[in-house]
N, CA and C atoms as a LAMMPS dump frame, in Angstrom:
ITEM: TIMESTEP
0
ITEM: NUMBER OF ATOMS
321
ITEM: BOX BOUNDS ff ff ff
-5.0000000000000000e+02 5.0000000000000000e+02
-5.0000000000000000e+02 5.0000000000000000e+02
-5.0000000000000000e+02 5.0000000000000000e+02
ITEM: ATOMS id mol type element x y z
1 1 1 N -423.833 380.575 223.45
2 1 2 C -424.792 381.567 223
3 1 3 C -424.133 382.949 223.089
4 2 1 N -424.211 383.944 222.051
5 2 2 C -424.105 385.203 222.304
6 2 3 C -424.342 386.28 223.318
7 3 1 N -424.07 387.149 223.472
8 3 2 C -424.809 387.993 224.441
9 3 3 C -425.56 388.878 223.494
10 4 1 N -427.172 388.137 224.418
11 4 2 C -428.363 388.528 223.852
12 4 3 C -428.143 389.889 224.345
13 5 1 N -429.23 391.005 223.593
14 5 2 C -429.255 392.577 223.556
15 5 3 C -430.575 392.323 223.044
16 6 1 N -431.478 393.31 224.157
17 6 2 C -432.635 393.71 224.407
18 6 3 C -432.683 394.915 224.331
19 7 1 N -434.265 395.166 223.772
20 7 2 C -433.889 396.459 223.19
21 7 3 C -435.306 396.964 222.957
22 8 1 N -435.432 398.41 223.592
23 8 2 C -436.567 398.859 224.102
24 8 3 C -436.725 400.292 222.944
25 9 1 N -437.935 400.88 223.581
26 9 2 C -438.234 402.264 222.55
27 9 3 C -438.624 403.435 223.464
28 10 1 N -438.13 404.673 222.779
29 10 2 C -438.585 405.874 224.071
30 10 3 C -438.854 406.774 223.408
31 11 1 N -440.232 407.499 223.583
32 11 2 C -440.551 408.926 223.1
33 11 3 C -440.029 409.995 223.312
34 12 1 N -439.903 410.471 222.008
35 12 2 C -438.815 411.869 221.978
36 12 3 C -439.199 412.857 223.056
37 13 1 N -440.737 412.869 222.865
38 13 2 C -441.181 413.829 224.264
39 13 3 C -441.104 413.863 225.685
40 14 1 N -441.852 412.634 226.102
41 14 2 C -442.086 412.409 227.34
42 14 3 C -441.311 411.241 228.094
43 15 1 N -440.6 410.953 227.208
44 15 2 C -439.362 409.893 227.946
45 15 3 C -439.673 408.639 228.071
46 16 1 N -441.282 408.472 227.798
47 16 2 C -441.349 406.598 228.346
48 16 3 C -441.055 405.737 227.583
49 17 1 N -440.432 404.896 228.177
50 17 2 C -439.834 403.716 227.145
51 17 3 C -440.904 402.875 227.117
52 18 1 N -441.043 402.002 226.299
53 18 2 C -442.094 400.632 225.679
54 18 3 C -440.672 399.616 225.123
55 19 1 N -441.52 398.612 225.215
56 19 2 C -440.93 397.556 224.901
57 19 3 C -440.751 397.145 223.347
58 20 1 N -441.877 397.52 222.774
59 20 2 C -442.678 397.578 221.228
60 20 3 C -442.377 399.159 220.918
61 21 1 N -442.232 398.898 219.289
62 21 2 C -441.945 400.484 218.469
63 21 3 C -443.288 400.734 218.875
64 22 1 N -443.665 401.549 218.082
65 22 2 C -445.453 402.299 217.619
66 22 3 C -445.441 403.7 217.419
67 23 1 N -446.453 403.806 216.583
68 23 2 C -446.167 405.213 215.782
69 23 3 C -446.97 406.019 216.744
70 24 1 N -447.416 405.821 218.105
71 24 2 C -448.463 407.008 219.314
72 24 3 C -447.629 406.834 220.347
73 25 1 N -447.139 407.744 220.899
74 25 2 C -446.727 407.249 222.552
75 25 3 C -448.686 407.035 223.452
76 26 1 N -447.873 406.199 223.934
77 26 2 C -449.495 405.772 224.949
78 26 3 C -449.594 406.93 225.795
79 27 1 N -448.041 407.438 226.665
80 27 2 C -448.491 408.265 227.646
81 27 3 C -448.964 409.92 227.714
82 28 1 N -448.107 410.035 225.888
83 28 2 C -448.166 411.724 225.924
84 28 3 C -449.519 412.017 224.352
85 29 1 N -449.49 410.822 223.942
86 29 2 C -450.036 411.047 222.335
87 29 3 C -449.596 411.47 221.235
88 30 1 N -447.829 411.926 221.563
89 30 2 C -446.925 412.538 220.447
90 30 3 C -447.678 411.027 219.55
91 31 1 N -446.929 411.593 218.154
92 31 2 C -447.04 411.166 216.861
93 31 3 C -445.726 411.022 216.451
94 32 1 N -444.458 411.571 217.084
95 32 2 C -443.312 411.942 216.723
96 32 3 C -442.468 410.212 216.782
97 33 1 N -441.677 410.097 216.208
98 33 2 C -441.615 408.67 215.914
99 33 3 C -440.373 408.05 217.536
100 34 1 N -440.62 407.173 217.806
101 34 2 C -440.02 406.392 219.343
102 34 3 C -438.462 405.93 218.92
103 35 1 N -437.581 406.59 218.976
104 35 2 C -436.242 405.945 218.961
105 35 3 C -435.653 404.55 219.984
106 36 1 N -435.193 404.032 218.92
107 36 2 C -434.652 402.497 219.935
108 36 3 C -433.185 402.785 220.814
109 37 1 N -433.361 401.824 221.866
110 37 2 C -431.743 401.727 222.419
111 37 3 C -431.702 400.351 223.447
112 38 1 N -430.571 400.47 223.966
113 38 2 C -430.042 399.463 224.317
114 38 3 C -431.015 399.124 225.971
115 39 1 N -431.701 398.032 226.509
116 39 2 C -432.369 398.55 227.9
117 39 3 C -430.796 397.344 228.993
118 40 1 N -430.834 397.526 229.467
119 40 2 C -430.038 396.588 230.445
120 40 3 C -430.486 395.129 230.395
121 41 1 N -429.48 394.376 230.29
122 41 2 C -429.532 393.185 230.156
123 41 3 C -429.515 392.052 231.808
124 42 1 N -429.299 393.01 232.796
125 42 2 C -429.543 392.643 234.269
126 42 3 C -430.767 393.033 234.87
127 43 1 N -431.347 392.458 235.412
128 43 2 C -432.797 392.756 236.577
129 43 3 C -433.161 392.226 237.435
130 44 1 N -433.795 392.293 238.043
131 44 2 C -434.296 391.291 239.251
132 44 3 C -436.17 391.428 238.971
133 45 1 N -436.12 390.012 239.719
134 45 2 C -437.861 389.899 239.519
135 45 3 C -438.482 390.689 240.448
136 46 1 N -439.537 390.61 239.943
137 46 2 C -440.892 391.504 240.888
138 46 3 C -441.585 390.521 241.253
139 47 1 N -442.279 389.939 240.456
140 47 2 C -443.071 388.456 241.104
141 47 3 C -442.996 387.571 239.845
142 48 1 N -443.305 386.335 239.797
143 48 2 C -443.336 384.831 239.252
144 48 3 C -444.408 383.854 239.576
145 49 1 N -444.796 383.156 238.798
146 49 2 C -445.489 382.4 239.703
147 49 3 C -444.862 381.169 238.136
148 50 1 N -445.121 379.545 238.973
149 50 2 C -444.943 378.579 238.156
150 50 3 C -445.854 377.88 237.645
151 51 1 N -445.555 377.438 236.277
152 51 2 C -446.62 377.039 235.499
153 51 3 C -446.908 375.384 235.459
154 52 1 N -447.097 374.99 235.416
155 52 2 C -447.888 373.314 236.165
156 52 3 C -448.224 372.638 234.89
157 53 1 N -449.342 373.361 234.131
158 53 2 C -450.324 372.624 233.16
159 53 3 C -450.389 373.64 232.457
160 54 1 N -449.641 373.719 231.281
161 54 2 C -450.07 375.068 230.508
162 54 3 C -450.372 374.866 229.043
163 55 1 N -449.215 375.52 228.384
164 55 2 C -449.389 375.001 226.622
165 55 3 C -448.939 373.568 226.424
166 56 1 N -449.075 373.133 225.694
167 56 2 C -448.509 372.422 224.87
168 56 3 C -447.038 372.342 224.2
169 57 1 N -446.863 373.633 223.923
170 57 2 C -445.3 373.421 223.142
171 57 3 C -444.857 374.177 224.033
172 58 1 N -444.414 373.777 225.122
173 58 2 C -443.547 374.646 226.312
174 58 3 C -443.057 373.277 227.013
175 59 1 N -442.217 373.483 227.752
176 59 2 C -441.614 371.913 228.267
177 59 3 C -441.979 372.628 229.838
178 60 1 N -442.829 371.81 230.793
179 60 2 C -443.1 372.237 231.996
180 60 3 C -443.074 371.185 232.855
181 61 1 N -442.879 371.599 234.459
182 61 2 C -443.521 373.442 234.677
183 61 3 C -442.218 374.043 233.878
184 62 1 N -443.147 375.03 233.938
185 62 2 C -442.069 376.562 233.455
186 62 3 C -442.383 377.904 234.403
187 63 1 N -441.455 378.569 234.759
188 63 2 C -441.736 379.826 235.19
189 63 3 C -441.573 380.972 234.416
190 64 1 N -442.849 381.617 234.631
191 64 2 C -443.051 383.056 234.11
192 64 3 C -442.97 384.219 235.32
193 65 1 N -441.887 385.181 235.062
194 65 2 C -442.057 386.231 235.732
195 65 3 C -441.918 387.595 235.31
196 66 1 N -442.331 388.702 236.106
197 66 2 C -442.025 390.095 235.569
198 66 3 C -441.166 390.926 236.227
199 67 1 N -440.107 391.162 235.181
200 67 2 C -438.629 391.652 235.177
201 67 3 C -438.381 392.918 235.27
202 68 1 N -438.02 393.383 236.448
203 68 2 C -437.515 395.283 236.426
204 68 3 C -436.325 395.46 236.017
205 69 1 N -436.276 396.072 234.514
206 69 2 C -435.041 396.253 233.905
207 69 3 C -434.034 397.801 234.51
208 70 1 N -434.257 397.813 236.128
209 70 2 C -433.283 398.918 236.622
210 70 3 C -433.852 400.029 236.245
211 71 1 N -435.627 400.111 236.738
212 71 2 C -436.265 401.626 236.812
213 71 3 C -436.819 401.397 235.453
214 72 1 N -436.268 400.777 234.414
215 72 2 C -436.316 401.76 233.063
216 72 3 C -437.661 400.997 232.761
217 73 1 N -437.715 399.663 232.317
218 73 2 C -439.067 398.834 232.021
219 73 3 C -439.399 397.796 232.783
220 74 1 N -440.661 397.25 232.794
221 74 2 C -440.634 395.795 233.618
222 74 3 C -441.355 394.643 232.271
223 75 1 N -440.663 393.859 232.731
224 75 2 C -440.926 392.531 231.436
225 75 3 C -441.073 391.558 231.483
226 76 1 N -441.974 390.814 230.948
227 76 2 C -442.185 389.377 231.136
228 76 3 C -441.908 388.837 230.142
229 77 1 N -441.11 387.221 231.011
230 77 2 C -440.427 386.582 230.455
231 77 3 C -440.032 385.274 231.081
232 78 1 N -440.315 384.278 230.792
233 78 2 C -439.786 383.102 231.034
234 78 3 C -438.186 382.861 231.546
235 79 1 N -438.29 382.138 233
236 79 2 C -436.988 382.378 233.579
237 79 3 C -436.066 380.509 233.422
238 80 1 N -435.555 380.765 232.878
239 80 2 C -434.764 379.364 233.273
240 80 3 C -433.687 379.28 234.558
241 81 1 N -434.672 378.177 234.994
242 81 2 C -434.317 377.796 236.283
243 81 3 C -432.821 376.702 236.77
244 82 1 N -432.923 375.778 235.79
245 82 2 C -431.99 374.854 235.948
246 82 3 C -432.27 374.198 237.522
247 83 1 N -433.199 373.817 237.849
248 83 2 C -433.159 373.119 239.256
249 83 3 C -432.841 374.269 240.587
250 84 1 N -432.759 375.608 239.848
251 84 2 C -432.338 376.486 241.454
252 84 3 C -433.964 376.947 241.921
253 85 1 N -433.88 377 243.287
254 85 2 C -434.808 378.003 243.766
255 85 3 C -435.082 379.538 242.915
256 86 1 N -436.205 380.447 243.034
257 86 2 C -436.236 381.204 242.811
258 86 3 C -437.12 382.286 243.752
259 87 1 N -436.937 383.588 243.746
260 87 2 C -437.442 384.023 245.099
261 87 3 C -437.672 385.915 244.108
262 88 1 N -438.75 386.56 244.653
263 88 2 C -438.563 388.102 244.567
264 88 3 C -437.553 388.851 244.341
265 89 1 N -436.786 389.405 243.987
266 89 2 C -435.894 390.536 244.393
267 89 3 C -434.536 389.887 243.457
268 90 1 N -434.477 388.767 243.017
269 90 2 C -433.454 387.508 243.038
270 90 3 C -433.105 388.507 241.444
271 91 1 N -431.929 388.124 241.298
272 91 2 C -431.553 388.89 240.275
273 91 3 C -431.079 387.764 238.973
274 92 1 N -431.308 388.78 238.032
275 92 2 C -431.875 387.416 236.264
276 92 3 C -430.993 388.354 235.558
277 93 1 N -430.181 387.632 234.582
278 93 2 C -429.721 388.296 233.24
279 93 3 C -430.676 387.673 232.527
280 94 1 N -430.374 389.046 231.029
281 94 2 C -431.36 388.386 229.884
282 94 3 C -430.462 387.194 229.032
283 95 1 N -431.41 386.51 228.558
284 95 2 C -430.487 385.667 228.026
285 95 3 C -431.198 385.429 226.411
286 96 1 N -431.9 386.068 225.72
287 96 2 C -432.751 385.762 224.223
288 96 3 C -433.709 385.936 224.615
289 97 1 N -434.154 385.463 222.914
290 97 2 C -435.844 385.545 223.111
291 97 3 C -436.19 384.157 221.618
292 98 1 N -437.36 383.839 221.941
293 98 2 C -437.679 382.43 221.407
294 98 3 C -438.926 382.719 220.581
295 99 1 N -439.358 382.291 219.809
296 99 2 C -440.755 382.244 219.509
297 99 3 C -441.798 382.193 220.36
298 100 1 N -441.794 382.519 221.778
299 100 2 C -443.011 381.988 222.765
300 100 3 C -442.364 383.479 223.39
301 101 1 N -441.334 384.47 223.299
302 101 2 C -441.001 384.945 224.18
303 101 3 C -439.609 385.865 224.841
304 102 1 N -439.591 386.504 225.716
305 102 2 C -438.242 386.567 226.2
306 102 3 C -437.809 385.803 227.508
307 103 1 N -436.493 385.168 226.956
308 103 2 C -435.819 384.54 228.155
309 103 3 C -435.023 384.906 229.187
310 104 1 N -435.138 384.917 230.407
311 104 2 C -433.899 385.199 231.787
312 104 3 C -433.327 384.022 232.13
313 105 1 N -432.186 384.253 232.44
314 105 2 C -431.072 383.228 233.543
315 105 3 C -431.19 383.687 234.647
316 106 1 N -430.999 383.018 236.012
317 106 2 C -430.866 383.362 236.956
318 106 3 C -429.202 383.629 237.52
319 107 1 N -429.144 385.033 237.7
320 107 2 C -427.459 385.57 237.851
321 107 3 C -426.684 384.484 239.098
């Protein structure tokens, strides 16, 4: 697989990045349009919890957690585990994104 590149948006004004373009910043109300860039492709989790009984087109369990991309955003995203433990703080590269989502590896 390539090295996936994730890729976030930030208002010209007030600096906050989003994950999604959009023509309003949420935090300031500019109108002024959100330039893209590159967000870090390393993070560590914040919390997770595992999924047991969920959809249908997901192969489970599966874990879902939310990803601090180093201050800048936090993101959720399905972590592939491969049989390891997983714990808080534990640090994930990005690895894609799927039709259901974005994916992490565990570093």
């Amino acid at each position: 697989m390539s090295a996936a590149v994730l890729t976030g948006y930030k208002c010209n004004y007030c600096r906050q990045t989003y994950l999604n373009s959009s023509d309003l910043c949420g935090k300031c109300g500019s109108t002024a349009s959100l330039f893209e860039f590159e967000l870090p492709d390393d993070g560590s989790i914040v919390t997770f919890t595992t999924v047991w009984r969920g959809v249908d087109y997901l192969p489970q369990p599966y874990t879902l957690a939310v990803i601090d991309l180093g201050g800048e955003i936090q993101v959720l995203g399905r972590v592939k585990r491969g049989g390891q433990g997983i714990a808080i703080n534990q640090k994930v590269r990005y690895a894609g994104k799927d039709e259901y989502g974005h994916i992490f590896e565990l570093s």
